[in-house]
C-alpha positions in Angstrom: 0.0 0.0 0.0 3.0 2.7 0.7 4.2 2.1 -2.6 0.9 2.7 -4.3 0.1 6.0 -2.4 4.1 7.1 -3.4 3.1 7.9 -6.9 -0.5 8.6 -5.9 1.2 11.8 -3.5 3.5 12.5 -6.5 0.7 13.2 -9.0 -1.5 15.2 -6.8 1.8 17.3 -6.0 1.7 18.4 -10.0 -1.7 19.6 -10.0 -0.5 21.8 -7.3 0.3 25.2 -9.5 -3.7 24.5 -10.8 -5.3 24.4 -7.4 -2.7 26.7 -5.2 -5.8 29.2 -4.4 -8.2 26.6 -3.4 -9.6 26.3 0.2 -10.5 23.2 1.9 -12.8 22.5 4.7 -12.7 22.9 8.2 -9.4 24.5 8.0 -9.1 25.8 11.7 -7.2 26.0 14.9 -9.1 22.8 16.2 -7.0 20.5 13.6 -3.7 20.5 12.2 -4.3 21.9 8.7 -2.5 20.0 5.4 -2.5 20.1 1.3 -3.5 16.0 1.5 -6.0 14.3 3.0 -6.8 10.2 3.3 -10.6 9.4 3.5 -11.7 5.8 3.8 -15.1 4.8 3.1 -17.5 2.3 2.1 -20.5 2.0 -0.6 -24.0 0.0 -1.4 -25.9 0.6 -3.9 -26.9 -1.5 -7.1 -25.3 -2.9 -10.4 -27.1 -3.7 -14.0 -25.3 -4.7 -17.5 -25.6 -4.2 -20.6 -24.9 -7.2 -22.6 -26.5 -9.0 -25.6 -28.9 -10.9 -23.4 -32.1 -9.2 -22.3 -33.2 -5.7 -23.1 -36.6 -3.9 -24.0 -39.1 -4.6 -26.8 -37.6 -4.3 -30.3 -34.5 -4.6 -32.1 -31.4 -4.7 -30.1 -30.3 -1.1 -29.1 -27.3 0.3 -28.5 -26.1 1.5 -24.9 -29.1 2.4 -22.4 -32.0 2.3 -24.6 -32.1 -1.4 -24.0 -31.3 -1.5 -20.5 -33.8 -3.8 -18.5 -33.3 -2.5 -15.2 -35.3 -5.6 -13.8 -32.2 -7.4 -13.7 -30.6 -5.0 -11.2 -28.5 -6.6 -8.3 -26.9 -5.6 -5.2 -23.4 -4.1 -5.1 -20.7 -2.9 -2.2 -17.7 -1.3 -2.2 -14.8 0.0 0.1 -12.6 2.6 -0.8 -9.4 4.7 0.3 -8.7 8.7 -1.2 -5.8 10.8 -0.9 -7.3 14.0 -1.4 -5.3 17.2 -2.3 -7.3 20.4 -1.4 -10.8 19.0 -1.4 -10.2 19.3 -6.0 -8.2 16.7 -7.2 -8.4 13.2 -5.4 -6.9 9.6 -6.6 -8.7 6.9 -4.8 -8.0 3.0 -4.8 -11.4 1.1 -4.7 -13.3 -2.4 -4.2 -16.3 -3.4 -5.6 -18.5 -6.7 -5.6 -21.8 -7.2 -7.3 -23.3 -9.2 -9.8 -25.1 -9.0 -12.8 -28.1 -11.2 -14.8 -30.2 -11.2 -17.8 -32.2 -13.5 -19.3 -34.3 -13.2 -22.8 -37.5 -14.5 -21.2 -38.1 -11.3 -19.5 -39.1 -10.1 -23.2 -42.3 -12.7 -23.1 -44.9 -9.8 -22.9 -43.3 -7.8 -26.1 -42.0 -11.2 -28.0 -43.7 -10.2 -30.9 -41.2 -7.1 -31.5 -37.8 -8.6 -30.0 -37.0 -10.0 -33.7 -36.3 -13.4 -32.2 -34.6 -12.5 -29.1 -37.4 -13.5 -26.8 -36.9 -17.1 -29.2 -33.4 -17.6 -28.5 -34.0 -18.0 -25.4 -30.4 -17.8 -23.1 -30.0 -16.3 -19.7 -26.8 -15.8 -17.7 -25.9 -14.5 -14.2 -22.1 -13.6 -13.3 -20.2 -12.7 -9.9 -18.3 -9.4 -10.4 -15.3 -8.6 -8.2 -13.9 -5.1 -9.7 -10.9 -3.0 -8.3 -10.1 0.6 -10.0 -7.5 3.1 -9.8 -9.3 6.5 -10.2 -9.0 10.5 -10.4 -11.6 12.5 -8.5 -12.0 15.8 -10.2 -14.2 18.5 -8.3 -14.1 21.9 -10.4 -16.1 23.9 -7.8 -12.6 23.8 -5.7 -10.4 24.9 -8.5 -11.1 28.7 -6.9 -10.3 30.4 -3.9 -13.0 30.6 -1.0 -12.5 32.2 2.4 -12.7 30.0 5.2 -16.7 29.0 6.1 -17.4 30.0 2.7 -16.4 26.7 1.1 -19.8 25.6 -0.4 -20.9 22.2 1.0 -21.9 20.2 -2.4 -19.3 19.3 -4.6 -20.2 17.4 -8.3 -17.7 15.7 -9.8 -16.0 13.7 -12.5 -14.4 10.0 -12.0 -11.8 8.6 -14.5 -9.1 6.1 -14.3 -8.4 2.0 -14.7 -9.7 -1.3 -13.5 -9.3 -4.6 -13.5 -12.5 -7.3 -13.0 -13.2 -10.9 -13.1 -16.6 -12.3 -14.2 -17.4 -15.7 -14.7 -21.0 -16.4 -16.9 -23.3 -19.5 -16.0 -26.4 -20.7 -17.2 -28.9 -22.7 -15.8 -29.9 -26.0 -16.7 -32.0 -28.5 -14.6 -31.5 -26.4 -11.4 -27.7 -26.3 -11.4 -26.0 -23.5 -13.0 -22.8 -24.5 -14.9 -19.7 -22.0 -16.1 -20.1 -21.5 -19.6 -16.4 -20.5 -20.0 -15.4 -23.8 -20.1 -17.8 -25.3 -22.7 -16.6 -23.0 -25.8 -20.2 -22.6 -26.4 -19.4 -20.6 -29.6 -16.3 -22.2 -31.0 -13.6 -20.4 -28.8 -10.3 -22.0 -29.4 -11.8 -24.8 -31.6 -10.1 -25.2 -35.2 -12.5 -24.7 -37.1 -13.0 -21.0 -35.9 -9.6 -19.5 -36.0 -10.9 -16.1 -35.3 -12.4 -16.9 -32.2 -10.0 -17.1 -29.3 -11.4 -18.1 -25.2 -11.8 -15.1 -23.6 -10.6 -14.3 -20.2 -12.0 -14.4 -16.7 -9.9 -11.1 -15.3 -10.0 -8.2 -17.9 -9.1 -4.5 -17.8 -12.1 -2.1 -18.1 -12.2 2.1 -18.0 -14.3 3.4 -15.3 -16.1 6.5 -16.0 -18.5 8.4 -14.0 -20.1 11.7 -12.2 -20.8 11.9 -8.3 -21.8 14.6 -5.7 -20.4 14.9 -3.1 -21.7 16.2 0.6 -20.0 17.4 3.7 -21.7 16.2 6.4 -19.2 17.2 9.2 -15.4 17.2 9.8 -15.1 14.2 9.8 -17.9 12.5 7.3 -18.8 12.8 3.9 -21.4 11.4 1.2 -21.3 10.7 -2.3 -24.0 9.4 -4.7 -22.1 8.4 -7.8 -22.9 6.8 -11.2 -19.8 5.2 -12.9 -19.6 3.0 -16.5 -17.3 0.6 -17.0 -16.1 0.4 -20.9 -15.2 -3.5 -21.4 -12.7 -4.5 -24.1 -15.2 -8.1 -24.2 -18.3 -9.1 -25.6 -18.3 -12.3 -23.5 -19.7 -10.8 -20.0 -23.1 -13.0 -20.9 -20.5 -15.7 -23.2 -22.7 -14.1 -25.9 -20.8 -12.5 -28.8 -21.1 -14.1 -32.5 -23.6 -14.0 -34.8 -24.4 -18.0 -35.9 -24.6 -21.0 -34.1 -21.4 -23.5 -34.4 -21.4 -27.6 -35.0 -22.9 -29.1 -32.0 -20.4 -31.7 -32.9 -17.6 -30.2 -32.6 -18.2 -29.9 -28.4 -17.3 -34.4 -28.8 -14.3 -33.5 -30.4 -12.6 -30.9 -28.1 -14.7 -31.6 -24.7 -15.1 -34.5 -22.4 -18.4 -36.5 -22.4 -19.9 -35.0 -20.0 -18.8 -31.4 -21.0 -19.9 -31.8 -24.4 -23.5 -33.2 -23.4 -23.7 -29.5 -20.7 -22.8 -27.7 -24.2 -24.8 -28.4 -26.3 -27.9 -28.4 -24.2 -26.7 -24.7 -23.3 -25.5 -23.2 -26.5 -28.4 -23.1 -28.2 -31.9 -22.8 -26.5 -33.7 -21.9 -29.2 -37.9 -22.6 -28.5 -38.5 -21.3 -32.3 -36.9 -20.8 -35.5 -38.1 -17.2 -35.8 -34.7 -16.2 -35.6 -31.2 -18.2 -36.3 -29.1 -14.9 -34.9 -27.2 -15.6 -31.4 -25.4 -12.2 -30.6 -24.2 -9.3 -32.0 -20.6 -8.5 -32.3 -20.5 -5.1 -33.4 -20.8 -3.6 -29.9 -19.0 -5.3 -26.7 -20.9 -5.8 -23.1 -20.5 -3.2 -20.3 -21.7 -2.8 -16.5 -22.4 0.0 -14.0 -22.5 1.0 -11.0 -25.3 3.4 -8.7 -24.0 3.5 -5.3 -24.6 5.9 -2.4 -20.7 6.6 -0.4 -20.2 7.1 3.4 -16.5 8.5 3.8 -14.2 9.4 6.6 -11.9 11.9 6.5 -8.4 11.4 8.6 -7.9 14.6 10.4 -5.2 14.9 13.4 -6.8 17.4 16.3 -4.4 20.0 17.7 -3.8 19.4 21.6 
């Protein structure tokens, strides 16, 4: 952890010129005043994704037009911030969830789902997602007296992370990794171009928050933040066509191959012979109310 926060302190010393007017909180002569402060802090709040499974009535759509927030789940986080002058923080942070979809929820609109009702496949996944992020609060990029400081702060979040996911499906009552089973080819011969994808990935977290003094001590936050994925397997859903169900006897055991291709293709009509869509890759997000802490020495 020392090592992190080295180049952490480093980078919020070259903001400095930026930010040399700004005023922080609760500067006074009942704690010892300084440029950096560490808040810890944890998070609850909820996740959703946006995948190739699921959605609203129609054709596909891109980003959140066809988010189904039906398939919302719990999510927690815990976090640590070096802050520099309450307007530039880096912050190292935690977050579990999980995520779901499932085409059947488009039963009542089947008619205009183009076959994606038809197809018929569901997934759920664990998330486990750590970040490295820049806070960036603008309203503290001026000079206020002391008191004068105003009490809500928006700002912008930006940085890197790395998650891991792992998709099942359900069949019989036991859910089963779909990794595992190449349900569209991955690594098989046949399909060159499809390589297995991997379980712990690199994402970009995005996102805007508020921010609320409570005290001298405490804090809250209410933050949205989008994570761009470099996959389309989060749901193990990605090309367009079905592969060889024979090919599973060829590269997986028995039993494996018998788990495939009961899972790969769940199709309860012809309607439509389309799995996924590989022109746009999956994605998740976050909605998650902060409590922090802010580590302040008293004066004796």
């Amino acid at each position: 952890m020392k090592k992190l926060f080295v180049p952490v302190l480093a980078c919020l010393y070259l903001f400095q010129p930026v930010i040399s007017e700004a005023q922080y909180y609760y500067y006074n002569d009942k704690y010892y005043g300084s440029d950096i402060v560490f808040e810890a802090g944890v998070s609850a709040g909820i996740m959703n994704s946006l995948t190739d499974i699921g959605g609203k009535k129609g054709i596909g759509k891109g980003f959140i037009k066809d988010l189904n927030m039906n398939f919302t789940k719990p999510s927690f986080s815990i976090y640590g911030i070096a802050m520099y002058r309450d307007a530039i923080g880096v912050r190292l942070e935690g977050t579990f969830g999980g995520i779901r979809s499932n085409d059947s929820i488009l039963k009542s609109v089947a008619p205009s789902t183009f076959g994606r009702y038809e197809r018929n496949l569901s997934f759920r996944s664990k998330i486990t997602d750590v970040q490295l992020a820049a806070e960036v609060h603008p309203l503290f990029f001026k000079h206020y007296d002391e008191g004068e400081a105003p009490y809500w702060s928006p700002y912008l979040v930006a940085g890197i992370g790395f998650f891991s996911f792992n998709p099942e499906a359900n069949l019989n009552g036991h859910w089963y990794a779909l990794q595992p089973l190449h349900t569209e080819g991955q690594g098989f011969a046949e399909y060159p171009d499809r390589k297995p994808y991997k379980l712990t990935q690199i994402n970009v977290p995005l996102g805007i928050g508020v921010k609320y003094e409570l005290g001298t001590f405490l804090n809250a936050r209410l933050e949205i933040v989008h994570r761009i994925l470099f996959t389309d397997y989060l749901d193990d859903v990605s090309n367009v066509d079905y592969i060889d169900p024979a090919l599973f006897n060829a590269y997986l055991s028995p039993a494996q191959a018998s788990i495939a291709r009961q899972l790969y293709d769940r199709r309860i009509s012809s309607k439509n012979n389309q799995r996924g869509n590989p022109k746009n890759n999956d994605s998740y997000f976050t909605i998650q109310l902060k409590i922090g802490m802010t580590l302040r020495t008293a004066r004796r």
